[in-house]
Every structure is written in C-alpha cells, then in structure tokens.
N, C-alpha and C positions, 0 to 999 in steps of 0.2 A: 797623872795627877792633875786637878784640879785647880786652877789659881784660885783663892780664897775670895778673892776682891771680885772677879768677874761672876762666880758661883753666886754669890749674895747679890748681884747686878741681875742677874738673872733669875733669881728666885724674884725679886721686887718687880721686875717685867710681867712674868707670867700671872702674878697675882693681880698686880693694876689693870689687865685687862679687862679685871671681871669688874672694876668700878669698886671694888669694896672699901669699906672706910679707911681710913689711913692706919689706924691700930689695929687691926683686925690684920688686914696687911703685914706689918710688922711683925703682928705676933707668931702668925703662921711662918715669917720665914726664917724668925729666930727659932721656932721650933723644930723645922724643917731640915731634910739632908736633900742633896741633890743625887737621884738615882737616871742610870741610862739603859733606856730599852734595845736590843736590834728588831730587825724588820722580822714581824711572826713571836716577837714573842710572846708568851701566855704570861698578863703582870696578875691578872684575878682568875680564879676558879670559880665556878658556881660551885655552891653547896659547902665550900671551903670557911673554916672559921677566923678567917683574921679580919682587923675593922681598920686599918689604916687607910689615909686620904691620900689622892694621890692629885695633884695639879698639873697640868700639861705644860712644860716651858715651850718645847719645839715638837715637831711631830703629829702622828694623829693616829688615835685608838677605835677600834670597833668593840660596840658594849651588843651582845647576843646570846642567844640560846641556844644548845643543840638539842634536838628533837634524839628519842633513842633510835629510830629510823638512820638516826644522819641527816635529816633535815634541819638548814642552818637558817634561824628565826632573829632578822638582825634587829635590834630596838635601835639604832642610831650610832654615828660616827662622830666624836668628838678633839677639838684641836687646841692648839693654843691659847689659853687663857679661861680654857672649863676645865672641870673637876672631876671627879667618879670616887665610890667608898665611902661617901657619905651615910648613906643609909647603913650599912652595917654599925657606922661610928657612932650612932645614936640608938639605934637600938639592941644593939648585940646580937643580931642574928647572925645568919652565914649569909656570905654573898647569895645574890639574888642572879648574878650576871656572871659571864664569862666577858676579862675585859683583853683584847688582847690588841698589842702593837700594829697598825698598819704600815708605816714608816716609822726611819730609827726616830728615838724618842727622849728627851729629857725630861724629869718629871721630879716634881719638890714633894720628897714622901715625907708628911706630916701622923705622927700616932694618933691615936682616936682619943687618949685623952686630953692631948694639946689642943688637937681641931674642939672639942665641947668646950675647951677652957677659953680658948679664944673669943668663941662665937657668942657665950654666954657672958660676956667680960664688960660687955658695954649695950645699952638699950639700938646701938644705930647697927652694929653689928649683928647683934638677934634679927631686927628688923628685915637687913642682906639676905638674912642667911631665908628667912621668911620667905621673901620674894623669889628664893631662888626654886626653894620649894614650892612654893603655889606653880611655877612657870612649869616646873617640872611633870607636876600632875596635870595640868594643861595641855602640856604637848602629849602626854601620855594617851590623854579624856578624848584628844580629836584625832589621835590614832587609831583607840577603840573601833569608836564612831567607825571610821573611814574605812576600815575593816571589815567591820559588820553591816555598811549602809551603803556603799559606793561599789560601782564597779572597778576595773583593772583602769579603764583610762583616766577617771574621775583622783581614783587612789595616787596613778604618777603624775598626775595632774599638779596634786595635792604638795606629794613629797619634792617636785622640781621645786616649786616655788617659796617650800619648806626652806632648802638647800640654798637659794637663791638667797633668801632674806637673811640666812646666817651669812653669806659669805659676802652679803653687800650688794646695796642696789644704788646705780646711778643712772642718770637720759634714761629710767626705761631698760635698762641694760643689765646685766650681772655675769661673770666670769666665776663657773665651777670648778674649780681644781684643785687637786687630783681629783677629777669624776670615778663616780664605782663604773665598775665592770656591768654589762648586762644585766651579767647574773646577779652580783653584788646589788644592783638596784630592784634585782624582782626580789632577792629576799627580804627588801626594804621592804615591800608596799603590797607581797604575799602571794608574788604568781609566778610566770613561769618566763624564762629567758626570752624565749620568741614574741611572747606578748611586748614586752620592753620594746624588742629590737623592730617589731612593727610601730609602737605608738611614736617610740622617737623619730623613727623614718618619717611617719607623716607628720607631724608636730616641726621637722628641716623642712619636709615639703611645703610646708604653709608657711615656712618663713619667722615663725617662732624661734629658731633655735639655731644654732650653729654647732657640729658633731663631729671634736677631731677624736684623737687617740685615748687622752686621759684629760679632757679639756670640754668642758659644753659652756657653750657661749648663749644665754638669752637676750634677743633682740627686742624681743616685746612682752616684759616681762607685767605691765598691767593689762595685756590681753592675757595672758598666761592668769595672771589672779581672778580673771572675770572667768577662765572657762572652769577657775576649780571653786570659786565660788560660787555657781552655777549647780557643778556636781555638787554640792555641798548642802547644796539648798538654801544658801544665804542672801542670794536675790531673788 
C-alpha cells in the first residue's frame, strides 16, 4: 500500500519536470492514479484501443515497432518526467506504438478524458501542450531525414548527441545511463550490431567517448555535434 501524501509528492515531481504550468500540473495529478511497471513489462500494445496518458515518475520505457519478421524498429527511450498516449488521447485511434518497461517503473495513469480537460482548460496550458507536439514532430522530421540521407556513422553520429543533450551537457561532457546495448542502439539508428560496435570503438579510439558496461561517457561532446553536423549537411 501506498502512503497517500508521498503518492501525490510524487505525482507533482514527475509532472514539474516537464516545466508545465502550475494548473495543468495540478490538474493532471488530481486526475491521476499512481500505477507500477516491473522490468519487461508491455504498458501499450500497438494497434490496441485504449487512450489513456501515462507520465513517467521513475524508470524508463522503450516506445517501438515490431516488424512481422521480428524485426524490432525502436522510435526512442523515454524517462522521467516525459509522457507517451497522448496521441491516442486526442484523436481516438489505436496505439501507434508498442510502449514497453525498460526498468521497474512508476507512472501517474491519467484517462484521456481528464488529459483533454486539463490541457484545454487554460490558453498557457494548450500553448505546453503545443510546444510539446511541434518538438515531437521535430524529432520525428530529423529521424526521417537521417534515415533516408545519412549513412550508419553519420546516423550514430546523430542519435549519441541526440541522447547526450537529453541527459545533460556540461565542460563539453555528458554521462549516458543506462546506455542501450549494441544492439538496442542499432535498432535505434537502423543497422546492424557490428556496425555500432565498430563506430563506437573508433569514436574511444579518438578519444570522443568513454565505453563502460551500461555507462558512455562523452568527452568532446561539441566535436561529437560538429561531426554530425557535418553528416547532416548543416555546415
């Protein structure tokens, strides 16, 4: 069981991360229950029809596709203080994603029609919610791209630095962790294990990067934005 007072401490944490307005805030986590994932669990099904929101308190989910092969097509890993189920909750379709647990997980499951009431509730709120979506199609619009334009080293090029500026940059520096697996990062960026485990090797060999277990450490991380803006075609 649940302490009541730390459950609602916790819901107000994982939402303040995101920066939202104070009432929007509020409203979601009056709305809200506090649900627990373990490690592996499936919280969304693709093609499945439920529209509820779900916020990350602790933990961290992988949002993907499985190909009918079995090939697993990752769109991104998401952690404390982001969201996922939003798109169903607006337009009623079926999930678009399979979202499933990577570590155990805390998460404030809000209904779909709480999350519309909320976000339409006040002009600063719609605006959040705006921004959140335009970034969304954004990150989506330069995955395209990098997919259909860049090669394999340009593409991990792309996603280290991606990964980096989520998790924090300071001197020039950023600490990934939990890092994906090889493989978990070729299905990132859509190639093959060995390709990874070559670019990253030389990427330590030049002194870019630091490569433990479940841990990558960037040393030079605006030489690291110069070689993918480079691939990129931006300089």
């Amino acid at each position: 069981m649940v302490d009541a007072r730390r459950t609602n401490g916790l819901r107000l944490r994982c939402l303040s991360e995101q920066e939202a307005p104070e009432a929007l805030t509020a409203a979601l986590a009056a709305a809200g229950r506090l649900v627990r994932a373990r490690k592996g669990q499936v919280l969304i099904e693709n093609g499945t029809p439920t529209d509820d929101v779900y916020l990350i308190c602790a933990g961290r989910v992988r949002v993907e596709l499985l190909a009918l092969e079995g090939r697993e097509v990752v769109i991104r890993d998401l952690g404390p203080g982001q969201f996922f189920g939003e798109l169903a909750s607006i337009d009623g379709g079926r999930r678009s994603a399979t979202i499933t647990a990577l570590l155990p997980a805390e998460l404030l499951l809000v209904p779909a029609a709480a999350f519309r009431q909320a976000v339409a509730a006040s002009p600063e709120a719609a605006t959040w919610f705006f921004g959140h979506l335009a970034a969304l199609v954004r990150n989506l619009t330069d995955r395209v791209f990098e997919m259909s334009a860049l090669n394999v080293k340009g593409r991990i090029h792309c996603q280290l630095v991606r990964m980096a500026a989520a998790a924090g940059v300071a001197d020039n520096q950023s600490v990934i962790e939990p890092f994906p697996t090889h493989e978990e990062l070729a299905a990132l960026v859509g190639t093959h294990r060995e390709a990874v485990t070559r670019e990253l090797s030389y990427l330590a060999g030049a002194g870019f990067i630091i490569v433990q277990r479940r841990r990558l450490e960037i040393v030079k991380f605006l030489e690291l934005s110069l070689l993918a803006k480079r691939a990129r075609g931006d300089i």
